[in-house]
Each structure stands twice: as C-alpha cells, then as structure tokens.
C-alpha positions as CSV (number, residue, x, y, z in Angstrom):
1,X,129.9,239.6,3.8
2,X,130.1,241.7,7.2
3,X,128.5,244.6,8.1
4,X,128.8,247.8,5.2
5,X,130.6,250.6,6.6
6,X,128.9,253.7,7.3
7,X,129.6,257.9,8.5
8,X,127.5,259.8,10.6
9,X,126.9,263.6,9.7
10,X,125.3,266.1,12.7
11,X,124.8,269.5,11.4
12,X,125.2,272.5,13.9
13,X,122.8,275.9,11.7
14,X,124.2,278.4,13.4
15,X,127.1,280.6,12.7
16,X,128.3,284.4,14.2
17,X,128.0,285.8,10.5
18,X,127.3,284.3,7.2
19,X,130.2,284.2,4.5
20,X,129.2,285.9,0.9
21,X,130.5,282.7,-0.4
22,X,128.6,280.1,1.8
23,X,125.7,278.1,0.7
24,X,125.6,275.4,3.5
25,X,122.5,275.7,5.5
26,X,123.6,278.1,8.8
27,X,121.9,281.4,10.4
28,X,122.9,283.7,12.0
29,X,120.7,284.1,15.5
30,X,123.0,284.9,18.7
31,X,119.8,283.9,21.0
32,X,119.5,280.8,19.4
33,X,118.6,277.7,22.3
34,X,121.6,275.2,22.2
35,X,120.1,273.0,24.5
36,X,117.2,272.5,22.5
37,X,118.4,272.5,19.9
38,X,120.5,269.2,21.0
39,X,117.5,268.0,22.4
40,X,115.9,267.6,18.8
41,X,119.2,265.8,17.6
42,X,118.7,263.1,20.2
43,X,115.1,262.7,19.3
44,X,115.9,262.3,15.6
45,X,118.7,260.2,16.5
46,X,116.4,257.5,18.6
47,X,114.2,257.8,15.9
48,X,116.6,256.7,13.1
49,X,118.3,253.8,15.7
50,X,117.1,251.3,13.5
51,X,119.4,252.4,11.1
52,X,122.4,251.6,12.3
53,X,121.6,247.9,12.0
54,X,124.2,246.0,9.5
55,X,126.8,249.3,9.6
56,X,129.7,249.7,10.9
57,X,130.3,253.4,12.0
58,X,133.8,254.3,11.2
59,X,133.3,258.4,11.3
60,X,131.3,261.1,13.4
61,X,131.3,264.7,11.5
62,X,129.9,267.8,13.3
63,X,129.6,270.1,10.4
64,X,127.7,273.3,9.8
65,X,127.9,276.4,10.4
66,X,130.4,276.3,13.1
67,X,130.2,273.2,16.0
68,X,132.8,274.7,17.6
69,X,130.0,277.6,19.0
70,X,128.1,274.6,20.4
71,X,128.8,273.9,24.0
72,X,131.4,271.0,24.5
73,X,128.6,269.6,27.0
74,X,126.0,269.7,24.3
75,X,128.1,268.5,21.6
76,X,129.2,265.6,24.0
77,X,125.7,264.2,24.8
78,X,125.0,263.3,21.3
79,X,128.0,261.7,20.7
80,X,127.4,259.5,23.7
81,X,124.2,258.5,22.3
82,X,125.8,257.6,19.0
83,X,128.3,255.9,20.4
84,X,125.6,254.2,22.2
85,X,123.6,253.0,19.0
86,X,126.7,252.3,17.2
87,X,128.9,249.5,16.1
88,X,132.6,250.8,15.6
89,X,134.7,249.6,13.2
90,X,136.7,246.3,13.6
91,X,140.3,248.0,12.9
92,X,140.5,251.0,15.1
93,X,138.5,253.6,17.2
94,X,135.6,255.9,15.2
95,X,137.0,259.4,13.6
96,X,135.3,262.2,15.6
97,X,135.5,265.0,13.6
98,X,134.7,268.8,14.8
99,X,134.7,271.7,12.3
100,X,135.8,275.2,14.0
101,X,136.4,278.6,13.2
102,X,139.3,280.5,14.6
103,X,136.9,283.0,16.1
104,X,135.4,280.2,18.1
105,X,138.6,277.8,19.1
106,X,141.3,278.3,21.2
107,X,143.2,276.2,23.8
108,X,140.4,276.1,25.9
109,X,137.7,274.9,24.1
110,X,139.8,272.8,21.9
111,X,141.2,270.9,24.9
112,X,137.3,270.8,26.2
113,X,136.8,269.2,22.7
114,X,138.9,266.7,23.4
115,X,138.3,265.7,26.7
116,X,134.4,265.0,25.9
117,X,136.2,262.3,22.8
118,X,136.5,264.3,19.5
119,X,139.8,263.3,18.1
120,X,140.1,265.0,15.2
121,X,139.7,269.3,14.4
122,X,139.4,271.1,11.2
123,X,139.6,274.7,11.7
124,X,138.5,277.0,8.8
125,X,141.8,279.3,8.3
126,X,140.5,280.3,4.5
127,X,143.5,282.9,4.3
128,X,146.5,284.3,6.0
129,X,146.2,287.6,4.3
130,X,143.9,289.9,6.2
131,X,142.4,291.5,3.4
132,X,141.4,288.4,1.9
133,X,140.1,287.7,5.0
134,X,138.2,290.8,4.7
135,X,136.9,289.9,1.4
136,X,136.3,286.3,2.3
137,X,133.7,287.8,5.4
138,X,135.5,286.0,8.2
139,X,135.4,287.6,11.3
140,X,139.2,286.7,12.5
141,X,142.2,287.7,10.9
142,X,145.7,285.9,9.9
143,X,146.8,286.2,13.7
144,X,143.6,284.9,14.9
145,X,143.8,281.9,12.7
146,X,147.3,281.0,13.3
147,X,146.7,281.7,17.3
148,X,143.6,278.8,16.8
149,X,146.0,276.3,15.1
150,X,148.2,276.6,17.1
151,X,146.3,276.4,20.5
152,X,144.4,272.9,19.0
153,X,148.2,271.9,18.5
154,X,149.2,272.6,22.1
155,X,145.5,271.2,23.6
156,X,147.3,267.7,21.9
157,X,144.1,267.3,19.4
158,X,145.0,263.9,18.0
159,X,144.6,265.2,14.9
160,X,144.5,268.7,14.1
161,X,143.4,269.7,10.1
162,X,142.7,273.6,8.4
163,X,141.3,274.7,5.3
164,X,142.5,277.3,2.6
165,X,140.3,278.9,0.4
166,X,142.7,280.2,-3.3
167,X,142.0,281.2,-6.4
168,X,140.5,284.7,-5.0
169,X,141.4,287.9,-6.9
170,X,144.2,289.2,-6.5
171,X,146.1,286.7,-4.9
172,X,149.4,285.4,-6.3
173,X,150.6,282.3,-6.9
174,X,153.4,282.7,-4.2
175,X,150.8,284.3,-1.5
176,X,148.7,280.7,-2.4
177,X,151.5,278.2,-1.9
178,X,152.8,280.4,1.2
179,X,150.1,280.1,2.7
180,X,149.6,276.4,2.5
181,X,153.2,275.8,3.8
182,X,152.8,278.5,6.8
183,X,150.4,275.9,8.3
184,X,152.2,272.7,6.8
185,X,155.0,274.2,8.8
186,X,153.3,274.1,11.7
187,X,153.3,270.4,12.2
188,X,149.8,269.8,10.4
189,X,149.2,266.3,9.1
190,X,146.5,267.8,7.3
191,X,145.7,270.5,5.2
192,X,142.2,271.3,2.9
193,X,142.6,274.0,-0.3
194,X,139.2,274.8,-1.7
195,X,139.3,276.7,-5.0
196,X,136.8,279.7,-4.7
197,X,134.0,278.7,-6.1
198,X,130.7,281.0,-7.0
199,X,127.0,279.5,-5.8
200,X,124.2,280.7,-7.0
201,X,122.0,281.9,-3.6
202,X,124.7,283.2,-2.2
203,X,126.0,286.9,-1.7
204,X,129.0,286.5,-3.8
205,X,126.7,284.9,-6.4
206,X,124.8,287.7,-6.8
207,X,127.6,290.0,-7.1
208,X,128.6,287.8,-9.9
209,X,125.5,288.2,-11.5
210,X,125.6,291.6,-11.3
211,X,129.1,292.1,-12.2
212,X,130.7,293.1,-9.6
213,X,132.5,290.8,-8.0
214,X,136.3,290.5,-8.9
215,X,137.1,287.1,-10.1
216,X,140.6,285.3,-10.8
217,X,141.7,284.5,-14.1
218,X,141.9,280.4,-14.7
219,X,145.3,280.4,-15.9
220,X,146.2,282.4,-11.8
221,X,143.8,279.9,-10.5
222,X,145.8,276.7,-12.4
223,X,149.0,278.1,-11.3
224,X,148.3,278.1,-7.5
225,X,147.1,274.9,-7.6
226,X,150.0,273.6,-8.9
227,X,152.0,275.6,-6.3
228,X,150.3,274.6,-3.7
229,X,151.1,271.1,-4.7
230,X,154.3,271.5,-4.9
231,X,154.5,273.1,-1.6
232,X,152.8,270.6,0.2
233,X,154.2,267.7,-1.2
234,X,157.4,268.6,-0.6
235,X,156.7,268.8,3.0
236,X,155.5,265.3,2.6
237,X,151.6,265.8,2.5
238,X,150.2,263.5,0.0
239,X,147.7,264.6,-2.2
240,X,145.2,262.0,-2.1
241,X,141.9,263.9,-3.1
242,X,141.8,267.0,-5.5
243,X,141.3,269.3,-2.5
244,X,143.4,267.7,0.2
245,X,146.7,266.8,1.6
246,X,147.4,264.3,4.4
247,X,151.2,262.8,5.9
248,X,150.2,258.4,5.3
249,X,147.4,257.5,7.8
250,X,146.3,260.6,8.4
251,X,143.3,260.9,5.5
252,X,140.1,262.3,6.5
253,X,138.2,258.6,6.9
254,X,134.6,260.6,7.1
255,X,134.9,262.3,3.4
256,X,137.0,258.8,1.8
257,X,134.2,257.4,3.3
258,X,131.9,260.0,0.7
259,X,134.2,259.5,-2.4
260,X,134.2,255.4,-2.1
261,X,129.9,255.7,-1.9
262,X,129.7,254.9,1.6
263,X,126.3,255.5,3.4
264,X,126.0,258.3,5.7
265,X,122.9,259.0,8.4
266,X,122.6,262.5,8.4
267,X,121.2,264.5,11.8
268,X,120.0,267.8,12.0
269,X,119.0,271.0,10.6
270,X,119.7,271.1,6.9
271,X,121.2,267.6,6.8
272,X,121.4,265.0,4.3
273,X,121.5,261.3,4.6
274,X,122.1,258.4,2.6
275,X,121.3,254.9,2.4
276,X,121.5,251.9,0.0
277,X,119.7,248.3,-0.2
278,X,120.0,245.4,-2.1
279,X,117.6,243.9,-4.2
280,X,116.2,240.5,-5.4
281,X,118.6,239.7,-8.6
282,X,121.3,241.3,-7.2
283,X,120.8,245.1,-8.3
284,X,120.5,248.1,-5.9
285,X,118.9,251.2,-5.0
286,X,119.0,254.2,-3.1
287,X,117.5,257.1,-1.1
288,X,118.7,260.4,0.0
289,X,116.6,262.4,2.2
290,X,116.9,265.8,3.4
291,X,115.8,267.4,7.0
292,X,113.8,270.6,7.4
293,X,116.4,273.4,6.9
294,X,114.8,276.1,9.0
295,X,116.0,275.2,12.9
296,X,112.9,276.5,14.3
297,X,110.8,273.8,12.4
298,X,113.6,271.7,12.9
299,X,113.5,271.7,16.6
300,X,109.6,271.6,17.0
301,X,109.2,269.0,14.6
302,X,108.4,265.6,15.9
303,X,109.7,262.9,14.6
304,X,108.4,260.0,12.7
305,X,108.7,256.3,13.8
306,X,112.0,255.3,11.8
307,X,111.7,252.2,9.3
308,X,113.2,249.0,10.4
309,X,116.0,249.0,7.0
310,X,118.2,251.2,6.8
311,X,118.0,251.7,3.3
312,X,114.0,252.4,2.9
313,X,112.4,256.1,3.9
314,X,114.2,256.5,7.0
315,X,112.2,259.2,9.7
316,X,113.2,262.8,8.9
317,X,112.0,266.0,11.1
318,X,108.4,266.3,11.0
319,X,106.7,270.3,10.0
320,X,106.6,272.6,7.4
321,X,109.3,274.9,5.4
322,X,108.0,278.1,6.3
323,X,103.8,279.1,5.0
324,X,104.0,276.3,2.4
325,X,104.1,273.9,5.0
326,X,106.8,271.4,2.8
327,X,108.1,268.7,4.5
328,X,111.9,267.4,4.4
329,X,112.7,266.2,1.1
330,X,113.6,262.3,-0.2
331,X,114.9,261.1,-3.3
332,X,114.8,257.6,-4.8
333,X,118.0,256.8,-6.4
334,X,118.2,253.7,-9.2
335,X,121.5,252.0,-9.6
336,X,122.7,253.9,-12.8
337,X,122.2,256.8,-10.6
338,X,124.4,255.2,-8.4
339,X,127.0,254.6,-10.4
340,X,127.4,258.3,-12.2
341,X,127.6,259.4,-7.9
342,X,130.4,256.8,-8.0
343,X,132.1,257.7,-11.1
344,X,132.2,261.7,-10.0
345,X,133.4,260.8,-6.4
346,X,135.7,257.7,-7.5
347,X,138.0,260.0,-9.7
348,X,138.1,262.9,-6.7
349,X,140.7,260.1,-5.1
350,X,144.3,260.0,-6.3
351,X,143.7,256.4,-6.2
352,X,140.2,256.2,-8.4
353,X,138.3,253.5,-8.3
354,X,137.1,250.5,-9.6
355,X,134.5,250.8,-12.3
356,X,133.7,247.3,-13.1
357,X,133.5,246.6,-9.0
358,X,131.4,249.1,-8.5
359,X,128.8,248.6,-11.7
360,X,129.2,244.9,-10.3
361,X,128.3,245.9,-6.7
362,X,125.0,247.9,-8.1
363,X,123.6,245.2,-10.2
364,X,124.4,247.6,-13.5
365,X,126.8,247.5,-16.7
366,X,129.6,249.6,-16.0
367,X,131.4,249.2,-19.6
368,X,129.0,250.2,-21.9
369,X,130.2,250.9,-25.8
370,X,129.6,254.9,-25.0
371,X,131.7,254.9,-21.5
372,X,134.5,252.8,-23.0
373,X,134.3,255.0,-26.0
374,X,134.5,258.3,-23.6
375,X,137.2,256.6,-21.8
376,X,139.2,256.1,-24.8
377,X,139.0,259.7,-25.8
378,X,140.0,260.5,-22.3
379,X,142.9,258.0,-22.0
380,X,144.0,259.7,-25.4
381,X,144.3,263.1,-24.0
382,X,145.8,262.4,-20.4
383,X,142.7,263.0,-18.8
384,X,142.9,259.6,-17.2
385,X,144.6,256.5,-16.3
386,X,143.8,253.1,-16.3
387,X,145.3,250.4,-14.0
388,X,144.0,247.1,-14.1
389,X,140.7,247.4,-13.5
390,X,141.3,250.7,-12.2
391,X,140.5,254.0,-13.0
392,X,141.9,257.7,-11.8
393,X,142.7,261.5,-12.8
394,X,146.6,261.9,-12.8
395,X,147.6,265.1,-10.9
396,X,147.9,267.5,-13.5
397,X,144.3,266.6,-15.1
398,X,142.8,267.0,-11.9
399,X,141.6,271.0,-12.9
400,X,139.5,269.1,-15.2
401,X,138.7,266.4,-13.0
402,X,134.2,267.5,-13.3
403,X,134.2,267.3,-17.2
404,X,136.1,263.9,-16.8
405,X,133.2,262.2,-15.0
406,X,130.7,264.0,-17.1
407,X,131.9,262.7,-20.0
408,X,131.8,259.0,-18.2
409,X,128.5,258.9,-17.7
C-alpha cells in the first residue's frame, strides 16, 4: 500500500471585526505582530516534521479569520517550509488554498497571492444584498464583493471560489438563487452556499436565546436551497457536497479530502489536527488534538519535541488558556468512533461512500443488525440510496442529510 494521503490546515486568528454568526477561533486586534506570529507557525511546523512521514500532501488550507490580512511575504514562508517537509501527491501539483474577504482582496494582493504559489482563492461574498450584508456584520458591501471576485478573476488565480450564506430572514427564494448565479455568471468554477446556521457562543446565538433575532421559516429555507440548485446546475456547477458546487475537476481536494476521513496536520492558533494508526489485528485508532486558541499563548508557547508517528500525541503549542493555565486539548478516538465521523462526512458527498470499505479499513463491523435495520427504514423513505456497496443522500433528502447519519450510527 503507498503512502495515505493527507491535508494541511494553517489557521490565521485574526480578523478586522468579528461576525455575530462566527464561532471559528479569530480576534479582533489591529496591532496584532504578523511576523511573529509566522514565526510560531514555523516552529510548530519543525516540531510536527515527523509527521509527514508515510503522507502524501495533496492540499494546503490557510483558514481563519481572514489569511488574506496576512502579508503575502508571511503567508509565503510557511508554505515554503511545508513544501519543504512535504511529499506531493503522485498525480498533480498540491491545492493551495487561501480564504479572503472582499474587504481584504483586490487585484493586488490577489495577484501577490499568486505569485508567492497559492493556486486556488475562496473569497467570503456571504450576500449581494447590502442589508443582509448589514445584518450578516461584514464590513464590505455587494459592490465590494463583486469588485474582489472579480479582481482575483483578472489577477488569473488558477482557481477562484466564493461563498453565500442563505436562509437569513427575509430573504426570498429568488434574491437566494440570484445571488448564486450573479457569481456563477461571472465565470466561477466554484461556488459554496452555507445555510445560516445559529452557534451557541456566538452573538447571533445569544440573540436567539433571547428572542430576538429574526430567523427564516424552514419551508423559505428548503425552497432556496432547491433554487439555488437549480440555478447552479443549470449553469453547469455540479453539486457534489450538500454545500457546494464545482464545473468537473474543479472540487475543493482540501475539504473531499475531510468528507472521505483523510488526515489533516493542523498549524496554528485554534487549529485542529488529525491523525490515524494501524493496529496489531488490523483495527485502528485515532487522535485529534487541538492548539491553544488564545494567539498570545499561542505565539509564546514553546513547542514540544514531536512524536516520531504520525498518528500517536503529535507536539501541540506549549502554555496555558488564560489563569487556568490548560494546555491544548487531545482526544483519543477508537475505531467505532471512526466510523460514525465516516458515516456523517461520507453522506455529505453526492457520491457517499463505502460503508463496508470503510468498517473494513478500521478493523470494525460496519453492517450491524441495528445499522442495516436503520438503513432499511431510510431506504424506505428516500432518505438514501444504495449502490453496490455504496451508500449516499439523493439531492432532495440532502435537508435531512444530519438525522440520516444519526440514525446510522
């Protein structure tokens, strides 16, 4: 068997204002040190070198937050040193992906993006309706996003992607799929559509709480995400994930790479990292560890001597989580664990997955009498499909596509 394939996730904290919505890990500190805080990546990342031994790295993800604030020169020298630890994948060159707000992107920096190797740009449109915008938090507004797509487009970013956010109150079903072809339109091969969701923690959570935040009804919410379907597919986007829509080729290889269970080494502030190993008998396990989320004790951490498999505790960011002093989190994971991650992510893909390979591949029983029993029930009502040895969510079951899993586990 050759070498597993693997992603690489480097979180950027920081962000111009924090969205009522979001409940990634970013702050909000204009004065923040870039430089060090780059610094700290490249010291975690010699520290976890030993990981990449055995993987193939087909994807590089700067998420956050919002990368594209981080200075092209920056964001360049630790993807030189990855590309220095790594092994690329035998088909092809690695997917270097860069998420960027409009407020952040233009020509400019996208074309400086580019030059230093990133091939690939999602930009975080969200809406094309300023008060949505408005309501959303983002800084820009529907000229400010289009004016950022469009200047990726003309800095000839190999690969330019945006995001919509539906499902807000208010919003029609022809304002959703509108949207979504405005920037199909535009030549995207691309294109992400996030229902709104509501996280606890976060500003719009607690309005929730409260009360008093306008919601959508589900049957507007169903409706636009059929629309937006139908928009995008006619304008030849397939949609190959519940949330996204790519022309053939064009898939995002760094989140497939999530949905079919692939490991990821997570770097920075706030970021998570996954790894699997095999055992004697031919089961598995894994681990999931978590760095410090606060950049400060990020960045004054030290790191700890990395193990030399990538799939025991790997070195995380050394220090504490404000006066208790915690440390980054790890979590063991057995194989039946495993295999409910695999079952959730698995149906996310238009294509599904393989339940018996992947029970197989952990060492586990994926057909047990209650599964095959919940699948039945399933099967009965639509909910899913089964191929072969194949199993997936057909389109129109995909607003129920979380209970599905649940009830397969």
């Amino acid at each position: 068997m050759g070498p597993r394939s693997a992603g690489v996730y480097v979180h950027f904290p920081w962000c111009l204002a924090k969205c009522p919505y979001c409940d990634f890990v970013s702050w909000v500190e204009p004065e923040a040190d870039h430089r060090a805080y780059t610094d700290a990546v490249l010291r975690e990342l010699e520290g976890r070198a030993a990981l990449f031994e055995g993987r193939q790295i087909a994807s590089i993800f700067f998420g956050g937050g919002t990368p594209s604030l981080w200075e092209a020169s920056e964001l360049e020298r630790v993807l030189a040193a990855v590309r220095r630890l790594a092994t690329p994948p035998t088909h092809g060159e690695i997917e270097v992906t860069v998420e960027c707000n409009p407020t952040s992107l233009d020509e400019d920096k996208a074309r400086a993006l580019v030059d230093v190797g990133v091939n690939r740009l999602s930009i975080g449109v969200q809406s094309l309706s300023d008060e949505r915008l408005r309501f959303l938090g983002r800084l820009h507004d529907a000229r400010g996003a289009m004016a950022a797509v469009e200047g990726a487009l003309r800095a000839q970013a190999p690969r330019v992607s945006a995001d919509l956010i539906f499902g807000v109150a208010g919003q029609t079903v022809a304002e959703a799929r509108s949207e979504a072809l405005a920037l199909a339109d535009l030549g995207l091969t691309h294109v992400s559509c996030y229902q709104l969701t509501i996280e606890a923690g976060t500003r719009f959570g607690e309005l929730a709480r409260r009360g008093r935040l306008p919601l959508a009804e589900d049957g507007a919410v169903a409706d636009a995400f059929v629309a937006i379907e139908e928009a995008l597919t006619g304008r030849g986007l397939a949609h190959y994930e519940v949330s996204n829509y790519a022309a053939a080729g064009q898939e995002a290889r760094h989140n497939v790479g999530y949905w079919r269970g692939d490991e990821y080494l997570g770097l920075g502030c706030g970021a998570f990292g996954f790894a699997r190993t095999e055992l004697p008998g031919g089961s598995a396990q894994g681990v999931r560890w978590r760095n410090a989320t606060r950049p400060e004790t990020y960045v004054l951490g030290a790191v700890r001597s990395a193990t030399s498999a990538f799939g025991e505790r790997a070195s995380v960011a050394d220090g504490g989580e404000g006066a208790k002093g915690a440390s980054s989190s790890c979590e063991e994971l057995d194989a039946e664990t495993l295999l409910r991650e695999r079952i959730m992510l698995g149906l996310r893909l238009a294509s599904g997955f393989d339940l018996a390979e992947a029970a197989a591949a952990l060492g586990v029983r994926g057909w047990t009498p209650q599964r095959s029993r919940a699948a039945e029930w399933l099967e009965d009502r639509g909910r899913i499909v089964r191929e072969g040895a194949r199993l997936r969510i057909p389109h129109p079951a995909w607003l129920w596509c979380d209970d599905t899993a649940s009830r397969l586990f």
